[in-house]
Each structure stands twice: as C-alpha cells, then as structure tokens.
C-alpha positions in Angstrom: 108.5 67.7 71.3 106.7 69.6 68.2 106.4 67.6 65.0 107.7 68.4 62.0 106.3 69.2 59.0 107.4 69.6 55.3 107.8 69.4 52.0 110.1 68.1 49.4 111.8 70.0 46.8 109.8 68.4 43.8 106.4 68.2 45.7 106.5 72.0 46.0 107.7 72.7 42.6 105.0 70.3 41.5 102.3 72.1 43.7 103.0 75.4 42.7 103.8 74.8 39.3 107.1 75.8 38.8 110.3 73.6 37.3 112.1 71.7 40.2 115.8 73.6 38.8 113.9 76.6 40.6 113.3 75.5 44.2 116.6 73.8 44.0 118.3 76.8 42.8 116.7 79.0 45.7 118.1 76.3 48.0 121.2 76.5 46.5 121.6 79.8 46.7 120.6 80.1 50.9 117.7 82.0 49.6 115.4 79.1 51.2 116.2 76.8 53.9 116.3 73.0 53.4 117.5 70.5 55.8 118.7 66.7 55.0 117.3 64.1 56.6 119.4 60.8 55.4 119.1 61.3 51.6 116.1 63.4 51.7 116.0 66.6 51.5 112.7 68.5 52.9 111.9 72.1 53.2 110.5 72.6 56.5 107.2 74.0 57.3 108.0 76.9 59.1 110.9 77.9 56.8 108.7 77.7 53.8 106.2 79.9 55.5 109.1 82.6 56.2 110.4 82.8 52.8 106.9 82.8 51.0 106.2 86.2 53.3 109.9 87.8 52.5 109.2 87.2 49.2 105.5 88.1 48.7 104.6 90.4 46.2 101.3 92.1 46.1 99.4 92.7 43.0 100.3 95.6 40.5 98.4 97.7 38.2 98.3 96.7 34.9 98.2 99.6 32.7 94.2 99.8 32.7 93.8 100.4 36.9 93.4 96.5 37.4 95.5 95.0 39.9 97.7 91.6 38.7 98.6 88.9 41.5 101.0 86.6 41.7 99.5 83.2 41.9 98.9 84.0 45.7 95.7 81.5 46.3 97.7 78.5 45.0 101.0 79.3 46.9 99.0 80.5 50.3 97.4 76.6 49.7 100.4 74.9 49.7 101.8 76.6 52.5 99.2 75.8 54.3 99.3 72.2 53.2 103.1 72.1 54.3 101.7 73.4 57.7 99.4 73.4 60.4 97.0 75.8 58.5 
C-alpha cells in the first residue's frame, strides 16, 4: 500500500504566503480537492500537485520586455515538500 502524503489547509497557506480564507475557499468551491481524515482536513499530495499545474501561470511581459512570475520557486518548493519530490 502507497503512503500518503499531505498537507493541511493552514500549513500551505502559511508556506506559500497566502491568507488561510483562500485555500479554504478553493476547497470550498471543488476547485481543490481535500479529504477528511477524523477532524482533520489534509490536502493530499498528489491532488495539490494537479491543481498547482491546472493552475500555473507562466510569466508575463511587463510593459518594458521583462518577463513577471508568479511566485513559482516558492510554490514548486512546497509541492515538493507535500510530495515525494
């Protein structure tokens, strides 16, 4: 049997730097799988991993022929983390 591995709601809003009201809200809204386990809720490895690449967005220029990223080192850590990586 594979292990499982995850994260909670707060420990990835806390890693990535966003409010908690936002991963909840995604989970809310199906737009990010969670599972309950007891009274935990966890967001499961391979689940995070999917809905980080759905919802990738590559840099854009910025006016001046720079490109902008979206925080993709810290979130690509943190998925990892979460996973086997």
């Amino acid at each position: 049997m594979q292990e499982l591995q995850g994260i909670r709601p707060r420990e990835l809003a806390r890693r990535l730097g966003f409010p908690p009201s936002t991963i909840y809200r995604r989970i809310r809204n199906g737009e990010l799988p969670a599972v309950r386990f007891g009274r935990a809720l966890v967001i499961l490895a391979d689940d995070l991993e999917n809905f980080l690449k759905a919802n990738r967005q590559e840099g854009q220029e910025d006016g001046r022929g720079r490109r902008r990223s979206y925080g993709g080192g810290k979130v690509e850590a943190v998925s990892k983390e979460v996973g086997n990586g």
